[in-house]
N, C-alpha and C positions, 0 to 999 in steps of 0.2 A: 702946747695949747691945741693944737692938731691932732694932736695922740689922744688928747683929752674927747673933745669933740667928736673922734674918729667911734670912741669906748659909748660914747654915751648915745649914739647913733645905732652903733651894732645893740646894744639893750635895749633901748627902745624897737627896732627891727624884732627883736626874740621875744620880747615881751607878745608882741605883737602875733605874732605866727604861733605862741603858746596858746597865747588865749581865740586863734580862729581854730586853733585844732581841740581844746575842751568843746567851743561852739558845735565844732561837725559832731563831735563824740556825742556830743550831747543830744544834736540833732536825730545823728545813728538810735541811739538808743532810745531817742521820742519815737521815731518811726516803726523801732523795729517790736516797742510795745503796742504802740496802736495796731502794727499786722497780729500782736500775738492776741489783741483785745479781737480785733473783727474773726480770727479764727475759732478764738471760745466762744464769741456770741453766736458764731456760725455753728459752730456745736452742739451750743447749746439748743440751739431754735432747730435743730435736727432732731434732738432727743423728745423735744416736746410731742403729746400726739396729736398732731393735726396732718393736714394734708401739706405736701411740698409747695402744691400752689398758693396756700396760704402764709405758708413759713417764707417763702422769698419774699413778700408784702411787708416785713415786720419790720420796725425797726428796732435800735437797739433798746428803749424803751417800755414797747410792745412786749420783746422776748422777755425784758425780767418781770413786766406786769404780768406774761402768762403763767409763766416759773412760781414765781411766788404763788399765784392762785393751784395751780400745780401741786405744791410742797404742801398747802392746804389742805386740797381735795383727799391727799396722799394721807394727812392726817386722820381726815373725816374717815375714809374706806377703808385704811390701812392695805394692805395689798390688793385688794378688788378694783382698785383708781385703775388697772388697765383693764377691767372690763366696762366699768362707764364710761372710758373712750373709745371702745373699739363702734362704735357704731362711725364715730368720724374717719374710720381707715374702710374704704369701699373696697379693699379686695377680700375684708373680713366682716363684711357688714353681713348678716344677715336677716332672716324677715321678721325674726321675733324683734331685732336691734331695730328694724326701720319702723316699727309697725306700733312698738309700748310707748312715743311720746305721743299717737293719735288716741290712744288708748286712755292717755292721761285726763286728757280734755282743756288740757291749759299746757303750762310748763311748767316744767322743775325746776327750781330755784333753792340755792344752797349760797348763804351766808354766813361771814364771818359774827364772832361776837363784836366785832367792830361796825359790823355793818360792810364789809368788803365784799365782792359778790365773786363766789369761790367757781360756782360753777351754775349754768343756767343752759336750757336744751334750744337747740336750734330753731325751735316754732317761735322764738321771742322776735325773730322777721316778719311773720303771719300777724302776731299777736298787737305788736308795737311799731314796727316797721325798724327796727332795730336789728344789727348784725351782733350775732353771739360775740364772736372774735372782739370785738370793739366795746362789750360790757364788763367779757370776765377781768376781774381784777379791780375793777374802778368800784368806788363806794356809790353804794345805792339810794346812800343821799343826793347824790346827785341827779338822780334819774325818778327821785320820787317827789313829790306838792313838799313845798317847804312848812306847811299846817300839820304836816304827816310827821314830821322828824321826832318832836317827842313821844309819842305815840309809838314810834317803829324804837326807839332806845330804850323804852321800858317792854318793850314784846321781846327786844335781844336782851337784856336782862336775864338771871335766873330768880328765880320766886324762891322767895320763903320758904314756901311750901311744897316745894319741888315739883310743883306740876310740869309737865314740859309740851302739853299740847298749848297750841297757839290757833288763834283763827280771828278772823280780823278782814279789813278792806283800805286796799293803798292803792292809791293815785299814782301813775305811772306815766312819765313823760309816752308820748308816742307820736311819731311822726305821721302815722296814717292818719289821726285825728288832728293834725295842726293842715295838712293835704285838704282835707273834708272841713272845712269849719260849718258847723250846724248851728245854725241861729234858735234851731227846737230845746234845746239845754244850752246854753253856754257857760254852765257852771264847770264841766268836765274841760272843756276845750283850753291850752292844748293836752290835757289830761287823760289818762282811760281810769274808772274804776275797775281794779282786780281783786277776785274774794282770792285771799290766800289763807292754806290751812297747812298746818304740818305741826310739828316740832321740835323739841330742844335735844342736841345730838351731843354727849358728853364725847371728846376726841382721847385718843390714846396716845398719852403723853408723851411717848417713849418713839413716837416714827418718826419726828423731826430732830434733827441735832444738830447745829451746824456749827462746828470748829471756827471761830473768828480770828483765832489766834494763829491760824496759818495763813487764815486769807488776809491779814490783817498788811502782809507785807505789800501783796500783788495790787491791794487797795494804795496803799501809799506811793506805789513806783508813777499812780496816777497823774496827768497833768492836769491840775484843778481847772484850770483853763477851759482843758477839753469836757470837762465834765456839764452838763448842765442842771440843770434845777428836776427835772423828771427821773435823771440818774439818779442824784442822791436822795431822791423821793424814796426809789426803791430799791435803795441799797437799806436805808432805815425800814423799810418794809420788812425786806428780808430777816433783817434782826428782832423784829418784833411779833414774825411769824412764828418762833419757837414759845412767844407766852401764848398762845390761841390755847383754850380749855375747853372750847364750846361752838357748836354749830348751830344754825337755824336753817332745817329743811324745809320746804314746803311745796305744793303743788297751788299752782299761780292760776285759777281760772276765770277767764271775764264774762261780765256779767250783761249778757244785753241790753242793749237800747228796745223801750217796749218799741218802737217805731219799727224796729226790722222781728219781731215778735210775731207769728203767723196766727191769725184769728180764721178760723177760730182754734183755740189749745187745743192739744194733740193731750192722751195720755189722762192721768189725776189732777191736770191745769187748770185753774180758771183766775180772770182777770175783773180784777177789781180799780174803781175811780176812786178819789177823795179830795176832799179841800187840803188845807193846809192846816187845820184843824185834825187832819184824819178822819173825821166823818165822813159816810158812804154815799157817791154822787151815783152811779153806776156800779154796776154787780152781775156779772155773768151767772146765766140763766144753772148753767154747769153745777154750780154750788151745791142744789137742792139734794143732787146726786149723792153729793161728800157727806154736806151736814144736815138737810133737811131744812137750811131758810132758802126763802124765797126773795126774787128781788126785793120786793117791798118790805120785805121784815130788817133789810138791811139799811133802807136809804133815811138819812139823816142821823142814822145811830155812829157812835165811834167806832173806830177799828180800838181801841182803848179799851173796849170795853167786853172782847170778848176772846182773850186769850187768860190761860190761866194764870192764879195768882200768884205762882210759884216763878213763875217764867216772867213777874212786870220787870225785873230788874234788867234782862235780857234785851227784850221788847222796846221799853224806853231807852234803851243805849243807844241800840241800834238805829230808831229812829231819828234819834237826836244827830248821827253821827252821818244819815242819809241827807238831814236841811246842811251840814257843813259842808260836804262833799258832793252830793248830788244824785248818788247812786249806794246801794246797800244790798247786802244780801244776811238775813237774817238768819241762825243756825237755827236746827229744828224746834221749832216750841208745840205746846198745846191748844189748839183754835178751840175754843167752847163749842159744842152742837148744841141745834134747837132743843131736843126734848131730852137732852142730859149730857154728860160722857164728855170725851174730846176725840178730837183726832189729831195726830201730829204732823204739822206745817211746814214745809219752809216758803218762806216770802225772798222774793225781789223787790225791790221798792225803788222808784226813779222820780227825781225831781224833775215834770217838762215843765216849760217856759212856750205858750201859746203865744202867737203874736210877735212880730217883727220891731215893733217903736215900743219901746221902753215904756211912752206914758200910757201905752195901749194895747197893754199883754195881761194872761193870765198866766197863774200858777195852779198845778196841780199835782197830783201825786199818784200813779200809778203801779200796782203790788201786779205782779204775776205770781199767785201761790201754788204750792204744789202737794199736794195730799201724801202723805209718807205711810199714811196707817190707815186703819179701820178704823171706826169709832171703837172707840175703848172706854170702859166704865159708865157704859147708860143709863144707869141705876143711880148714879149720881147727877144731884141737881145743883149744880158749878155758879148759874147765875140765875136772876128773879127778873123779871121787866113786867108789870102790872099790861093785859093787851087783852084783847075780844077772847082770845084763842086761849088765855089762861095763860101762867108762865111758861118761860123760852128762855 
């Protein structure tokens, strides 16, 4: 009975010190993958091109949201991706690298067909109040008016018709305007309007490949545990960076507030009033120069009614898309002149909001246009208005 007892004793002791020794082993090998994990993220975020001071910032999240936008970019340029970063390496920076995103007059902006934001220039600080480092990768739905979303999925679309230029106006989160809150508009706030134009960039299928079938192991040696929800965000990232077909570039530039606007315009400027109607309150004297009216030939008539007929489809978009948003920037059209012809225009247009109490404000509508041409085709009589002066 003693021998018996004595046996079942020692088994349960071995059992026992079996299973703390799988434990350690097991331990061992949890640790000794998390040192081999921190060493390839550590690798990894070295290969990236950024600055050192930034790379030690990152965490391990950060580094595959940068990677992935990376492997992206890598698509879009195909081997050129390391000269769009050398301006971020200051011992290779040079003055043409520092000097073409002032050049731009906005930022560069490179998305995925997902809407992913692959790459964007560092003035998106100036612009938004926004750190570069802290956008690439994240989708730009998030960082755009949520009235914008459909709009922005049929612009990353391809057309039918294969056009690939885009142009258009998005509402862009920005911290400088949530800082400043203006009770003069508060349709934009915390919002900025940006006219963005560019793009549709077919990518070269062939520069992304990634083997899953080898990583597939180092992924499972994983302790799901340790893994969190951001991790497998973009490990599934990564596998769906190899279907991207298509990029959306553009050049991001904003669109002034007439309130910081210097009167009088500089240049082929002038500035026009309107109700909300778009009929003309106020008319820079400047005009006559352009077109040949004078204030008075403008006040009361529509802005509606004096751009060509070719260009209404344009014109009404645009406006209509200025009352949702607040702010517009209209692409080139044809402004009708007094005594024939056109000249070609672009207009800014901004909704201000006069007056502080709601039950005791005005609306209005302020255009800064800007003369693009000579009058062209004088000889042509574009519009008729019955006046003292005969047709106009």
């Amino acid at each position: 009975m003693g021998s018996r007892s004595f046996y079942n004793t020692a088994t349960k002791f071995a059992r026992i010190r079996k299973s703390e020794k799988r434990k350690e082993k097991s331990r061992e090998a949890a640790r000794y993958r998390r040192s081999q994990e921190v060493e390839t993220f550590n690798d990894l975020a070295n290969l990236l091109p950024i600055s050192s001071s930034l790379t030690s910032q990152l965490d391990k999240a950060s580094i595959m949201r940068l990677t992935i936008a990376f492997l992206k970019v890598q698509s879009l340029l195909d081997n050129s991706v390391q000269e769009l970063f050398s301006m971020l390496n200051e011992n290779q920076c040079s003055m043409a690298d520092a000097c073409w995103p002032q050049a731009l007059g906005g930022m560069l902006l490179a998305l995925s067909s997902k809407g992913d934001i692959v790459y964007l220039t560092e003035n998106v600080t100036q612009e938004l109040g926004l750190l570069q480092m802290d956008l690439i990768g994240q989708s730009i739905y998030d960082y755009c008016h949520p009235c914008d979303h459909d709009e922005l999925r049929e612009i990353l679309a391809l057309r039918p018709d294969g056009d690939p230029a885009r142009s258009f106006c998005l509402r862009f989160k920005s911290a400088l305007m949530a800082k400043k809150r203006s009770k003069i508009n508060q349709k934009v706030v915390p919002y900025k309007v940006m006219n963005c134009s560019g793009r549709i960039i077919l990518s070269t299928e062939s520069n992304i490949r990634l083997d899953y079938s080898q990583d597939k192991s180092y992924v499972d040696e994983y302790d799901l545990e340790d893994l969190t929800d951001d991790d497998l965000d973009s490990e599934n990232d990564v596998k769906s960076s190899s279907s991207t077909n298509h990029f959306l570039v553009l050049i991001v530039d904003p669109i002034p507030h007439p309130s910081c606007t210097k009167t009088p315009l500089a240049g082929y400027s002038f500035l026009t009033k309107h109700t909300l109607d778009m009929k003309y309150t106020s008319v820079d004297e400047k005009i006559y120069t352009f077109l040949g009216y004078t204030p008075e030939d403008l006040k009361g008539r529509s802005a509606y009614e004096l751009h060509h007929a070719q260009d209404n489809e344009t014109v009404l978009k645009n406006y209509k898309a200025m009352f949702a948003k607040g702010q517009i920037q209209i692409p080139p059209y044809r402004f009708l002149a007094k005594q024939g012809g056109y000249a070609w225009v672009q207009t800014q247009a901004t909704l201000v909001v006069y007056g502080q109490n709601r039950h005791f404000r005005t609306e209005a509508v302020v255009c800064v246009h800007t003369c693009l041409s000579e009058i062209q085709d004088s000889h042509q009589i574009l519009q008729a208005q019955s006046s003292a002066d005969g047709p106009v």
